[in-house]
N, C-alpha and C positions, 0 to 999 in steps of 0.2 A: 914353721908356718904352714909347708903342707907335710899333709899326711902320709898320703896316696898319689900313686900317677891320678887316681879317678878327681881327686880334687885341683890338679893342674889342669887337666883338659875340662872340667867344668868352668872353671874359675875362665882361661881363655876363651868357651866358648860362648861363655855370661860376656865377656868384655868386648868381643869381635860382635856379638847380636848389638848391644846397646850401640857398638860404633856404627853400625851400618844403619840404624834406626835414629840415632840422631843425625847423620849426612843425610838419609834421605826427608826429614823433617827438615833441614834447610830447606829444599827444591819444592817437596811436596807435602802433602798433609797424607800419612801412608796408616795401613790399618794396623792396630794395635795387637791385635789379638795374633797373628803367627810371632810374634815377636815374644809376647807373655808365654806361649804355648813351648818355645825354644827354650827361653829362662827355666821353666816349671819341669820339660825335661832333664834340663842339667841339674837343675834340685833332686828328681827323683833317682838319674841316674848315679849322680854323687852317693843318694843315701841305697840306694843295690851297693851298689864299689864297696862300702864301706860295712855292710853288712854282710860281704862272702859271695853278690852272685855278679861276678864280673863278668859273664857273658851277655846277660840281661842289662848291663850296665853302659857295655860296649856298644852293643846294639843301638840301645838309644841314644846315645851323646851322637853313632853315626848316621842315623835316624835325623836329628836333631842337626846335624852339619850339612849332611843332604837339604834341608828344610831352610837352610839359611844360604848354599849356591842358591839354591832356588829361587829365594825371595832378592838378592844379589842382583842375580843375571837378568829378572826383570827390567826392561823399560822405565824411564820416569815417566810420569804420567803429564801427556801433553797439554799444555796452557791453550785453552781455548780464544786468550785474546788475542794468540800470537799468528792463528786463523782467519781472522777476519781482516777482507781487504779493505785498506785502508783509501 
């Protein structure tokens, strides 16, 4: 099924981005695009891995894991009803 270590850490890092973007899609309504931008990573660094430049491959998938603590350790984004006195 896999090839490569490079298609393990992709294929995890495809599965952990969609988990953390569907949990925060319960709570909030969250931006789409660094989440695509993660996915598209791991496609491109998968297709380096698998074409010989596994430095350039590495890089990006920890490029791409930096990129997803990041969007993690953010805040939810606070309900404005939950502000006003009642």
């Amino acid at each position: 099924m896999f090839d490569s270590y490079y298609d393990v850490f992709s294929v995890a890092l495809f599965i952990a981005t969609a988990s953390i973007y569907f949990l925060r899609f319960r709570h909030e309504d969250p931006v789409l695009l660094p989440y695509l931008l993660i996915c598209f990573g791991c496609a491109v660094a998968n297709w380096l891995g698998e074409a010989g430049a596994g430095i350039a491959s590495v890089a990006i998938l920890g490029l791409a894991s930096c990129v997803l603590l990041h969007i993690t350790s953010l805040p939810y984004a606070e309900d404005p009803s939950e502000n006003t006195p009642s």
